[in-house]
Structure formats: structure tokens, C-alpha cells
Rosetta silent file (secondary structure, phi, psi, omega in degrees, C-alpha in Angstrom):
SEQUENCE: XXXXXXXXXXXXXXXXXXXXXXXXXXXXXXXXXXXXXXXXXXXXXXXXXXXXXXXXXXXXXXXXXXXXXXXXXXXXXXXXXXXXXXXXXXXXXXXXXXXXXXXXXXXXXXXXXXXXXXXXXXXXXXXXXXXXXXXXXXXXXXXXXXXXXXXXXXXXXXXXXXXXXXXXXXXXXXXXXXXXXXXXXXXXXXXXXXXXXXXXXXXXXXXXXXXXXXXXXXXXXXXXXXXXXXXXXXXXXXXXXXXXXXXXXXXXXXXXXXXXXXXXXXXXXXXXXX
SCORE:     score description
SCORE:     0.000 S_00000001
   1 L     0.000  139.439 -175.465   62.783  131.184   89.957 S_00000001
   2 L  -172.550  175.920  160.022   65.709  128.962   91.399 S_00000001
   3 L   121.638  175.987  146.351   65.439  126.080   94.214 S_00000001
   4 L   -57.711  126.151  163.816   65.115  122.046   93.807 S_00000001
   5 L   -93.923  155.852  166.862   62.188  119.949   91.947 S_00000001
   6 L  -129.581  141.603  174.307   61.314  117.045   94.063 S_00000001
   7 L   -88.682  166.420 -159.959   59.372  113.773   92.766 S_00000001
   8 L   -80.222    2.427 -175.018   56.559  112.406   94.247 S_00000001
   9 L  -106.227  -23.172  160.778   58.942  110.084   96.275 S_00000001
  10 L    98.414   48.241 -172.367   60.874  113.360   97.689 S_00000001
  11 L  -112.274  153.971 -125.629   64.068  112.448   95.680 S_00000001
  12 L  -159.872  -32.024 -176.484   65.613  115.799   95.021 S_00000001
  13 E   166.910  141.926 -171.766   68.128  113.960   92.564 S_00000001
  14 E  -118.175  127.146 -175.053   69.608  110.767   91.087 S_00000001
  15 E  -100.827  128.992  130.134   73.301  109.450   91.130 S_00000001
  16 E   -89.509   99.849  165.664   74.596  107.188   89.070 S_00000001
  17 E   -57.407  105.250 -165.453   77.882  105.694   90.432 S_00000001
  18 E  -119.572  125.694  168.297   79.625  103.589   87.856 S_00000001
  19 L  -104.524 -175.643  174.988   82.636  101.926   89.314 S_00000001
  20 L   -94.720  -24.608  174.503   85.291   99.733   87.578 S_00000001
  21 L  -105.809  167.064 -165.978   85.027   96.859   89.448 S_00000001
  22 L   -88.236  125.338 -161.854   83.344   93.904   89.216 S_00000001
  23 L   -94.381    9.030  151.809   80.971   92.897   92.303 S_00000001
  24 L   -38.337  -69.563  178.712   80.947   89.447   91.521 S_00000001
  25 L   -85.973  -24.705 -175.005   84.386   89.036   91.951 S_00000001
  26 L   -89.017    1.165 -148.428   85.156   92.241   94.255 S_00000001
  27 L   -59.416   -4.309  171.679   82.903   91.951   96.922 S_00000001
  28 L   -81.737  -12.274  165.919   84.534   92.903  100.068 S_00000001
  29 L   -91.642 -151.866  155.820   85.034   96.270   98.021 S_00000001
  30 L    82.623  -64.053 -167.586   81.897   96.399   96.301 S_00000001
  31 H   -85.682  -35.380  173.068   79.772   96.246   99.044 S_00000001
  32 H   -66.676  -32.446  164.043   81.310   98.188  101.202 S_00000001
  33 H   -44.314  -69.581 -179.529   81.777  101.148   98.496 S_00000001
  34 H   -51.305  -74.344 -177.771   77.752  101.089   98.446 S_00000001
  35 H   -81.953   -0.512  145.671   77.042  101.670  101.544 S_00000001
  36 H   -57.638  -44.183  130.891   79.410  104.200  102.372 S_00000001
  37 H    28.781  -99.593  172.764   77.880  105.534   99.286 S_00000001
  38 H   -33.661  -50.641 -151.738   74.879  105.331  100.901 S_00000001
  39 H   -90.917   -8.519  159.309   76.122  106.831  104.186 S_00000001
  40 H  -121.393    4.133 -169.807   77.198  110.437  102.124 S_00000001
  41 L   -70.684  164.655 -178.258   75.237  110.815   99.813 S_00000001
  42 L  -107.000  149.992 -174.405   72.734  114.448  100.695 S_00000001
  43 L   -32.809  128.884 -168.926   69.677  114.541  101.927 S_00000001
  44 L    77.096   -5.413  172.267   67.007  113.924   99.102 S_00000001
  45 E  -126.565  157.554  176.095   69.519  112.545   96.700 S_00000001
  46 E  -117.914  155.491  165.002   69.986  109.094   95.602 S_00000001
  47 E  -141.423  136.133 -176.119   72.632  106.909   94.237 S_00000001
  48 E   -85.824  140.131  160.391   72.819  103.354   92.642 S_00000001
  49 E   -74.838  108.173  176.867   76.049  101.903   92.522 S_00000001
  50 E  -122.189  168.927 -152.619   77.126  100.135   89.298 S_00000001
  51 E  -156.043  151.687  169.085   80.178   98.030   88.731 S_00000001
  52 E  -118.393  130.976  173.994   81.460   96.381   85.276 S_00000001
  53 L   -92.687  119.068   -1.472   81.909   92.759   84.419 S_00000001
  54 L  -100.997  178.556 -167.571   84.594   92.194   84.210 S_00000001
  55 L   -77.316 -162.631  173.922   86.130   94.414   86.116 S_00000001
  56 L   -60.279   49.291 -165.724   89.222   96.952   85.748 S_00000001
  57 L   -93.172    1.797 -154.910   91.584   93.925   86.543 S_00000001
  58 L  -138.999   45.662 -179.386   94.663   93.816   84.212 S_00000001
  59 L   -17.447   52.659  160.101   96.082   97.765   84.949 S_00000001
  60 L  -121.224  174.470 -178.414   97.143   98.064   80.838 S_00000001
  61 H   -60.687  -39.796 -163.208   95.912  100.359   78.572 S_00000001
  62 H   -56.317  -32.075  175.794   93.990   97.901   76.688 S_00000001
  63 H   -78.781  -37.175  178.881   91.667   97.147   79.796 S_00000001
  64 H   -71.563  -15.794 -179.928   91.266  100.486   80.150 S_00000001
  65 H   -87.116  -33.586 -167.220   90.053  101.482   76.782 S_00000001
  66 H   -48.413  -39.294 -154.871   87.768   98.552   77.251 S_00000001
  67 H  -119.905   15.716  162.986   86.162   99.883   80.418 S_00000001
  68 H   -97.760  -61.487 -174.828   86.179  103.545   78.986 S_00000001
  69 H   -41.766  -53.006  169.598   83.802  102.049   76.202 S_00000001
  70 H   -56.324  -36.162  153.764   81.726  100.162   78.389 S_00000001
  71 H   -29.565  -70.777 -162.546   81.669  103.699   80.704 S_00000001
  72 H   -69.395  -58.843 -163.737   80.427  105.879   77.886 S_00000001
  73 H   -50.911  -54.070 -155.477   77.373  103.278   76.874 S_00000001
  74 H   -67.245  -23.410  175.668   76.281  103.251   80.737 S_00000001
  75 H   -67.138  -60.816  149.691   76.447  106.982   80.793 S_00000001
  76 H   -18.049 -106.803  170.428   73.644  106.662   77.885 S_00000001
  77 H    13.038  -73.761  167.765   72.143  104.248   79.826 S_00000001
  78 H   -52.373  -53.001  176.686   71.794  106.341   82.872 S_00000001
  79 H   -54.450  -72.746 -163.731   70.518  109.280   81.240 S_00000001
  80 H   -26.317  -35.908 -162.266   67.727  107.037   79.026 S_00000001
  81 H  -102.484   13.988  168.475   66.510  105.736   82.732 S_00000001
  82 H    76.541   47.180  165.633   66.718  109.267   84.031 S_00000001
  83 L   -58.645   93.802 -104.835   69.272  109.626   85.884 S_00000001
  84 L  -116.799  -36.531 -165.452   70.186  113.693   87.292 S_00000001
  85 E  -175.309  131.736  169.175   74.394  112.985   87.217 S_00000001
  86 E   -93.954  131.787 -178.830   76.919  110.304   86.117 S_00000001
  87 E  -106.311  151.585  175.792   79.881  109.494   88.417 S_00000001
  88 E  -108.818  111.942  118.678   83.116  107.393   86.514 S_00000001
  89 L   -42.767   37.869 -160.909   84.306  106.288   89.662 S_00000001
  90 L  -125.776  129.366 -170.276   87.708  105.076   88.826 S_00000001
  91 L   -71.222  -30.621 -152.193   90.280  107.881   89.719 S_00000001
  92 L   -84.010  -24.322  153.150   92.561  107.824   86.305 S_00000001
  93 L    56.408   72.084  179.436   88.533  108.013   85.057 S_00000001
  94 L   -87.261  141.840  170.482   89.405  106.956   81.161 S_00000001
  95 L   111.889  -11.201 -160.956   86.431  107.558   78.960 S_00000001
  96 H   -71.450  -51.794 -172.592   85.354  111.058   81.059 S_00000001
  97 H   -74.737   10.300  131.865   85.525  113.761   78.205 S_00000001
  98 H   -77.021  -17.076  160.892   83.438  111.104   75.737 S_00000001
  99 H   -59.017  -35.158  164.901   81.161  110.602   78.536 S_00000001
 100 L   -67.678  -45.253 -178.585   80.566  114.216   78.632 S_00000001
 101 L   -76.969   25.566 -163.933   80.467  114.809   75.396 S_00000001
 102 L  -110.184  -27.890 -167.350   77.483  111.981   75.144 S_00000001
 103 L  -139.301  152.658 -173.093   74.888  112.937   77.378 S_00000001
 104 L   -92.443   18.649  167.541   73.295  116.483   78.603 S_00000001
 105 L   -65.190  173.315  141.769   73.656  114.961   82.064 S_00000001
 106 E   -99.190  146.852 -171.397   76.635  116.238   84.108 S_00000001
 107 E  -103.094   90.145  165.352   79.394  113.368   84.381 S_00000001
 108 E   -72.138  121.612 -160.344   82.048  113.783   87.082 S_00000001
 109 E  -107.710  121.096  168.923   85.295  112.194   87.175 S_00000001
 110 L   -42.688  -36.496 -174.703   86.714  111.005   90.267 S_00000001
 111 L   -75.082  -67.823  170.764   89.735  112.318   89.922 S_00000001
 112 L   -53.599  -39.026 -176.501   89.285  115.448   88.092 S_00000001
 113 L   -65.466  -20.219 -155.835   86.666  116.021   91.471 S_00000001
 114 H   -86.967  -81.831 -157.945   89.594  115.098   93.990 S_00000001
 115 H   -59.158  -97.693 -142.160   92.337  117.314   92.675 S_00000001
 116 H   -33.236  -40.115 -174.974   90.291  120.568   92.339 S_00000001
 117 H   -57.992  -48.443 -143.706   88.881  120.258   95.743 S_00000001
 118 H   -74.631   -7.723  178.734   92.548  119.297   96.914 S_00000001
 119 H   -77.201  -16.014 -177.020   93.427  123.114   95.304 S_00000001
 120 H   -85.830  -19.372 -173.035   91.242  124.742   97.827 S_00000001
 121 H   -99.612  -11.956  155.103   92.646  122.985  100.714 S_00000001
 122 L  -157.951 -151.358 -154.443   96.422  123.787   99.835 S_00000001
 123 L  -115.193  -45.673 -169.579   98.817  124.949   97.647 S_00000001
 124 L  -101.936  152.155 -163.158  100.951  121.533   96.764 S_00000001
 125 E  -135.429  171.610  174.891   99.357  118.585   95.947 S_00000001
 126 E  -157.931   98.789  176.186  100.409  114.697   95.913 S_00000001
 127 E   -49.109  165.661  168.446   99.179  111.304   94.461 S_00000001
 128 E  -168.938  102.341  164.322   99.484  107.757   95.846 S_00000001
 129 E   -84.306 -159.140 -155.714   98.015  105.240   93.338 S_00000001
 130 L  -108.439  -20.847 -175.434   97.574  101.692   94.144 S_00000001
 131 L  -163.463  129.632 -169.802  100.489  100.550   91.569 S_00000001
 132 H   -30.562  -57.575 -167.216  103.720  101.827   89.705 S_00000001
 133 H   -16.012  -65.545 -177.299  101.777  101.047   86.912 S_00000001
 134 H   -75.291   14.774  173.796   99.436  104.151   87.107 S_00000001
 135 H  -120.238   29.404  129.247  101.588  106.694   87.688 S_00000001
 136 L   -65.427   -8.835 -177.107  102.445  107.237   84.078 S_00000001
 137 L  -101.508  -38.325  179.965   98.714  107.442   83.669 S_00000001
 138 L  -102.325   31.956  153.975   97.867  109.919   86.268 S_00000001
 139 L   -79.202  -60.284 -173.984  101.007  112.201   84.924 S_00000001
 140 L   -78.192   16.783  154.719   99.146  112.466   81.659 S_00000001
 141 L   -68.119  -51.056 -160.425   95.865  112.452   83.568 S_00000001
 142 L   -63.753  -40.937 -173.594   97.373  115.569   85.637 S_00000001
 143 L   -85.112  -21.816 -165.404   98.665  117.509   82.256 S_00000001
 144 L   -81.244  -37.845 -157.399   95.347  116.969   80.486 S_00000001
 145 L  -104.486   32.629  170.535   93.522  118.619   82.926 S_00000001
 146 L    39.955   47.128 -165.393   96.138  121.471   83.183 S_00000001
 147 L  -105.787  -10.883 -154.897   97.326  121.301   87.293 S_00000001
 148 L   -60.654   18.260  136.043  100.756  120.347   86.781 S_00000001
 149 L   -59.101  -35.091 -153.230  101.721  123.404   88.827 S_00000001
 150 L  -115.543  -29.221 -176.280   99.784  122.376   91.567 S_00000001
 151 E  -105.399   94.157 -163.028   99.677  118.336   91.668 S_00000001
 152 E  -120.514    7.780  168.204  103.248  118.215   91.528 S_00000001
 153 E  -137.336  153.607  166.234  104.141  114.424   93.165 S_00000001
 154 E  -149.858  111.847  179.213  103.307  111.097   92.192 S_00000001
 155 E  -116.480 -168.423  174.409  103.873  108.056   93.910 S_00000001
 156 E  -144.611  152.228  150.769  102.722  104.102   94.274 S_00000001
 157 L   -82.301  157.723 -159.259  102.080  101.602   96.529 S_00000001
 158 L  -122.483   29.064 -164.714  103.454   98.217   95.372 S_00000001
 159 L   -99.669 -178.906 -169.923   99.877   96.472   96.694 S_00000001
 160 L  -147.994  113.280 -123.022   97.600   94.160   95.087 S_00000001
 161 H   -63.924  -29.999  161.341   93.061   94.476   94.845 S_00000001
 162 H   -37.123  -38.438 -169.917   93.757   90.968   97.321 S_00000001
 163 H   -95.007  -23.031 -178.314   95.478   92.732   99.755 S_00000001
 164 H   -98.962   -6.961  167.008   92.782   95.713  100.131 S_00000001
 165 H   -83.574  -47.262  162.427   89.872   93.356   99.857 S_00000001
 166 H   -65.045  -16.124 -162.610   91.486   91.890  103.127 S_00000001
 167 L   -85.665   18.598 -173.200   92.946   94.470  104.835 S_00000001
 168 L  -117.099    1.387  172.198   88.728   96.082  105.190 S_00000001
 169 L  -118.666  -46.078 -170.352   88.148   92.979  107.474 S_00000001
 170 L   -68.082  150.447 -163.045   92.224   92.264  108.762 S_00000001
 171 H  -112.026  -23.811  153.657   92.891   95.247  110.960 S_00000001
 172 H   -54.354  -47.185  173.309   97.217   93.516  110.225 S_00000001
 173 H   -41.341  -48.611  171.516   96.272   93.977  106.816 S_00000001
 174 H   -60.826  -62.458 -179.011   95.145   97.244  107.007 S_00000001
 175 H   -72.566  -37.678  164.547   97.666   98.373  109.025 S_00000001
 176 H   -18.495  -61.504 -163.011  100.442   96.825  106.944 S_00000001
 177 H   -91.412   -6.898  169.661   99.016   99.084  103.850 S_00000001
 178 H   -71.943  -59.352 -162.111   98.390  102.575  106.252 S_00000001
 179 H   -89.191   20.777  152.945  102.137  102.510  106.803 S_00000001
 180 H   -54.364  -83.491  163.833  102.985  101.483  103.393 S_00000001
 181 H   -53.944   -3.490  133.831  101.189  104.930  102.687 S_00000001
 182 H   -44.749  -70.439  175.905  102.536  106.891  105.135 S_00000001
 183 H   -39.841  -41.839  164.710  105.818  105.777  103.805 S_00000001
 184 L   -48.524  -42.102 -173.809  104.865  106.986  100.524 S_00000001
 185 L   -88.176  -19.100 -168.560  104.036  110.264  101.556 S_00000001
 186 L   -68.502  -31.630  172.216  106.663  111.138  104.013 S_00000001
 187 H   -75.436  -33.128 -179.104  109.139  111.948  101.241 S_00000001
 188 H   -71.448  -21.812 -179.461  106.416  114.454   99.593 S_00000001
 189 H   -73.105  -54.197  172.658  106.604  116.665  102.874 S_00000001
 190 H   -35.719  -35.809 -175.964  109.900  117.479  101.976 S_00000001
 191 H   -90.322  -12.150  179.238  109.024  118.826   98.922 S_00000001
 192 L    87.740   26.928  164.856  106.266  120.500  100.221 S_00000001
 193 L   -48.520   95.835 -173.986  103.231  118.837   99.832 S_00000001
 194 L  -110.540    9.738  146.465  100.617  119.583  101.975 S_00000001
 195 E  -114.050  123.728  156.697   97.533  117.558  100.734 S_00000001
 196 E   -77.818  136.972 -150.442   97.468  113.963   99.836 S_00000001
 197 E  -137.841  132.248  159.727   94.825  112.423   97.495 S_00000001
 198 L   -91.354  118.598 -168.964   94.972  108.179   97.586 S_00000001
 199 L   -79.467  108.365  159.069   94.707  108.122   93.914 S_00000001
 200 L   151.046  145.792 -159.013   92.049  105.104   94.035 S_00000001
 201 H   -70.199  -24.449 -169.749   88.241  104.188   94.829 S_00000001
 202 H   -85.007  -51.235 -177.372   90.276  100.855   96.872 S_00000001
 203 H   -90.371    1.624  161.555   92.397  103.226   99.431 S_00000001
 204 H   -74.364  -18.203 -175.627   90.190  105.809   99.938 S_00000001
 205 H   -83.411  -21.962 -179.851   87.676  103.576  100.830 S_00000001
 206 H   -71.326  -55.037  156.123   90.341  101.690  103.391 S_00000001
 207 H   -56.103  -13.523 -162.613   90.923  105.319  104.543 S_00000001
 208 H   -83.291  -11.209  177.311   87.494  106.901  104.865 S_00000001
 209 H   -82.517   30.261 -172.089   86.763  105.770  108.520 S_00000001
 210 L  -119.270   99.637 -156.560   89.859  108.052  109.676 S_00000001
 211 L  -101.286  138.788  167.352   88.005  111.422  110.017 S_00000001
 212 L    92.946   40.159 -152.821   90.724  114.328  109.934 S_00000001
 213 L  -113.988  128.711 -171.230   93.451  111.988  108.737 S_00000001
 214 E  -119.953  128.050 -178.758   96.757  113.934  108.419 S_00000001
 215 E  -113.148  154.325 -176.268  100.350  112.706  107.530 S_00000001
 216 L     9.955   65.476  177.461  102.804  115.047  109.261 S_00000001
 217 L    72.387  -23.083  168.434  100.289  117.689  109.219 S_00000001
 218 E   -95.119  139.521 -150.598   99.018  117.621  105.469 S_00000001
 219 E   -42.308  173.052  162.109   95.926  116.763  104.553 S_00000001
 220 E  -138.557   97.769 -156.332   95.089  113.247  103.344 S_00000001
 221 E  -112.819  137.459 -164.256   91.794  113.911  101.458 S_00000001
 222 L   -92.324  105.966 -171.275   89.309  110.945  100.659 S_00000001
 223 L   -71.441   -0.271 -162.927   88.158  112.194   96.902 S_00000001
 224 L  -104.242  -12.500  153.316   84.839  109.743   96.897 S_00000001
 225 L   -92.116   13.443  142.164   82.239  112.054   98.778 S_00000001
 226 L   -45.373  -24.056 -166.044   84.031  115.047   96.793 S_00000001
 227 L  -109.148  -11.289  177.175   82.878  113.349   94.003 S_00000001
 228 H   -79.848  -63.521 -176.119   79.172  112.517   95.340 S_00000001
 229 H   -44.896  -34.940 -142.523   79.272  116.380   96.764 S_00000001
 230 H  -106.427  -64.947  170.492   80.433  117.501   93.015 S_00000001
 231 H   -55.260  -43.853  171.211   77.519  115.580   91.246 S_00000001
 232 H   -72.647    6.165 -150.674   74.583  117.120   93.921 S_00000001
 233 H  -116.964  -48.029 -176.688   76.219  120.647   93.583 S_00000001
 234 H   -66.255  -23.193  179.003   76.088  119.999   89.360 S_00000001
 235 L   -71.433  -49.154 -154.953   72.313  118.854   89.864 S_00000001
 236 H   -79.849  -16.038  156.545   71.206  121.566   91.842 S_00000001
 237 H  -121.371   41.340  132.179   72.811  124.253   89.550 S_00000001
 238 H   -71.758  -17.488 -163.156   71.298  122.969   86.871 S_00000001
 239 H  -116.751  -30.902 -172.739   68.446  123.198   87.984 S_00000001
 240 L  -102.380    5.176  135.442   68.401  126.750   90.051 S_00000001
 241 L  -146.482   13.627  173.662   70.086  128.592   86.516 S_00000001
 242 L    75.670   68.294  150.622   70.844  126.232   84.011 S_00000001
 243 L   -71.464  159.463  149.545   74.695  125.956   84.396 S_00000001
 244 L   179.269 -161.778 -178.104   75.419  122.890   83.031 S_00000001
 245 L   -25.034  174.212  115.168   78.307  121.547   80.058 S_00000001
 246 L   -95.869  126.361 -166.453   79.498  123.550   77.729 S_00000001
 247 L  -100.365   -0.233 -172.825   78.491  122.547   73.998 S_00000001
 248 L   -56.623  -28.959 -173.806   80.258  125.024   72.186 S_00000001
 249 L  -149.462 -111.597  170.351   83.279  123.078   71.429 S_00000001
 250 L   -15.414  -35.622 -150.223   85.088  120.183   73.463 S_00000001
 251 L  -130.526    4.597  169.124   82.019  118.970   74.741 S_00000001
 252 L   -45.520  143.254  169.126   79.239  118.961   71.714 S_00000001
 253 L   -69.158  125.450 -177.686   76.455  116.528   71.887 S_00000001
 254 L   -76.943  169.105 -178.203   76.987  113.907   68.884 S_00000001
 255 L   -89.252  138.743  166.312   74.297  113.339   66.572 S_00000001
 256 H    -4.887  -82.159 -155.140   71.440  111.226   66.784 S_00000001
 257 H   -68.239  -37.941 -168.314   72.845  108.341   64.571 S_00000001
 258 H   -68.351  -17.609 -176.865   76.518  108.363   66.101 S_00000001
 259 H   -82.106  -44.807  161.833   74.906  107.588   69.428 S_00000001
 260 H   -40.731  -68.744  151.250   73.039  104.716   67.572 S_00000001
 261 H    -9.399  -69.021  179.786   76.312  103.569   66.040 S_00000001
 262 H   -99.952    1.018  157.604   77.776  103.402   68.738 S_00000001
 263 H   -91.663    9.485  150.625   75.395  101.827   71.376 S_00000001
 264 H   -65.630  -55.714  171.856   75.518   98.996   68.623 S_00000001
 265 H   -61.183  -87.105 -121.901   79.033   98.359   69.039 S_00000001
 266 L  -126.299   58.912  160.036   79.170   98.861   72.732 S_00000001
 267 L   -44.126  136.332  174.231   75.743   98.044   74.685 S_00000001
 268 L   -51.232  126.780  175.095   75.416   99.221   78.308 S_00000001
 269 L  -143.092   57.221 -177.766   75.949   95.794   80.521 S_00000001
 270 E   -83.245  172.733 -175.768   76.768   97.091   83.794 S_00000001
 271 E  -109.991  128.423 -178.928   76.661   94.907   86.643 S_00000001
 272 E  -113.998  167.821 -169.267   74.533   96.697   89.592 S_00000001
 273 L   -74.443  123.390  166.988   74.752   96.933   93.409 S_00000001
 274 L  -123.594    0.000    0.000   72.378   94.652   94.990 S_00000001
């Protein structure tokens, strides 16, 4: 026995996409995220977009545990309304192993999805967040998830969520922050980098109409349908042999009351795509 189930609507599977920002306030992001979204998602699967108020805006830890919390409840959330696979869109993706360990969905991390892909397409690998800030975050992002052989540079752009909400309509803007990022990367060939990852949901999305986009021959790979591709590929082999989680240790399902507990503290309130 193996294959897809399909619903009476011929939906094959349902993504939730939880992003960090808020589309109130984001919306030249926001909107555009969704329907690219839209525009990769695979045949027969669907995905809602979600966004938290307020958003990821104040790059410290403190915002980030905040928006980890808020993360885990929506991952609840999703499963309760039957949901197939949770995405944490946010690359640095805080909150992913309690998201996993919450719901018997599978939950994919932006991030986690980008670099493994980026191991198949070379041997050296190289970030470019959005702000010095994060790149003390995705060092210990990089060691938790045990690559630091292979994702071996990390740089920043010096930009600001103003400048990439204009630069998707100013085509100066845009280019301004392309060679910004070039410039970033251009030092990593020396070292021998031959895939790039734009650690963040804002320049991949600036990047994704640039199909084959290369910096002196190494790759420059746009992690957000890796991370769409990575959620239908966990539905569908769940379903055709029951891969899924592992509960044995890291990743046990909490008990019935702790779930209570903590959807007390921390209700789901995401803000959705409309």
C-alpha cells in the first residue's frame, strides 16, 4: 500500500507557512512572500501563509524567544485545524525543536531545509544574513545542527526590513542591495565556497526572480521552495510508509496537560495572509 490520499477537494496536502513578520506592517514583503508561495507550491498541495503580530522587528534575543513561543502555539494550532506540515519560516527558525517536539505533524525549519539541500549541491557552504546582528545566531544555529564542517562562512549585509520592502518595487533599490551581496560573497570564493544561501525569508525573496543565479560561479540557492519542497516530500512519506519524527528521545510528544499549560500561557494569535 503506498501513494497519496486526496480530499474531496483534490488537495493532496496542507502547508502551513508561519512567517515572522507582521503583514500589517510588512506588506510589500508579506504579500509578495504569498504568492510566490503560491507560485511553488506542488501540484495538489496547499499552503496558507501566516505572519505574527507583531512581527520579528527588534533582532535581540528577547524578540526572538517571544516569536519562538508564539511559533510553537501556532504549530498546535495548525495541527488542531488539520494541517499535513508546519513551516517556521524565519531562517535562524528559534522555537523549531519545541515545535517538533509538540505536534505529530512534521515541522520544517527554514534554515535547517536550506543548508542540507545546499550539501548536495557542493562541498563549502556560505551565509549572508540580513544584519551583523545574526551572525552570532546562525554560528550557534550552524553547530546545533552539526554542519560546521560544511557551512563554514558567515557574513552580513548592513541593510534594514525598509530598504528590502523598497528595493521589491525600486529596481535602484534592489540593485543597490544585489551588489551589496555580491560584495559579501566575493571574499567567500576565496575560501572556497561554492554555494551561497541568503540567510533570510527578505533576500531570498528579492532574489527568487533570478533563475540560475551564480556569484563567480557558485551557487546562490533561494532556501524558501526548499523548504515548501521539504514539507510535500515529509507529507508524502508519511503517508506512503509512515516515516515521520522520531519520538524516542529529542523529539517526544509532551503530555496531554503540558500542552494545556502551555496553550494557556501562550495562545495561537497569528495574523493570516489575506
Amino acid at each position: 500500500m503506498g501513494g497519496d490520499s486526496v480530499d474531496a477537494a483534490g488537495t493532496t496536502g496542507r502547508i502551513w507557512y508561519q512567517s515572522f513578520t507582521d503583514p500589517a506592517v510588512d506588506t510589500a514583503y508579506f504579500s509578495r512572500l504569498d504568492a510566490y508561495l503560491r507560485s511553488v507550491v506542488g501540484a495538489g498541495f496547499e499552503i496558507a501563509v501566516a505572519g505574527i503580530q507583531p512581527g520579528d522587528r527588534h533582532l535581540h534575543p528577547i524578540t526572538e524567544f517571544r516569536c519562538a513561543a508564539q511559533v510553537i502555539a501556532n504549530a498546535l494550532s495548525a495541527e488542531g485545524a488539520g494541517y499535513d506540515a508546519f513551516v517556521i519560516g524565519h531562517f535562524q527558525e528559534p522555537g523549531l525543536g519545541e515545535a517538533r517536539a509538540a505536534v505529530g505533524i512534521p515541522v520544517i525549519g527554514l534554515g535547517e531545509a536550506a543548508m542540507l539541500h545546499a550539501l548536495t549541491l557542493g562541498r563549502r557552504i556560505g551565509l549572508i544574513t540580513v544584519s551583523p546582528v545574526f551572525i552570532p545566531y546562525h554560528q550557534d544555529q550552524i553547530a546545533r545542527h552539526g554542519l560546521q564542517q560544511r557551512v563554514v562562512e558567515v557574513a552580513a549585509l548592513s541593510a534594514e526590513v525598509a530598504q528590502f520592502n523598497r528595493a521589491f518595487k525600486d529596481a535602484r533599490e534592489h540593485a543597490r542591495l544585489r551588489e551589496a551581496f555580491i560584495g559579501q560573497a566575493t571574499p567567500m570564493l576565496d575560501s572556497g565556497v561554492d554555494v551561497i544561501i541568503p540567510a533570510g525569508g527578505y533576500p531570498m525573496l528579492l532574489f527568487a526572480g533570478e533563475n540560475g543565479f551564480t556569484i563567480g560561479g557558485a551557487t546562490v540557492l533561494n532556501g524558501l521552495p526548499v523548504a515548501v519542497a521539504a514539507a510535500e516530500t515529509a507529507i508524502r512519506l508519511r503517508r506512503l510508509n509512515g516515516t515521520g519524527t522520531s519520538r524516542r528521545a529529542s523529539y517526544a510528544l509532551p503530555p496531554s496537560q503540558a500542552v494545556a499549560e502551555f496553550g494557556h500561557a501562550f495562545p495561537s494569535r497569528q495574523a493570516r495572509a489575506v
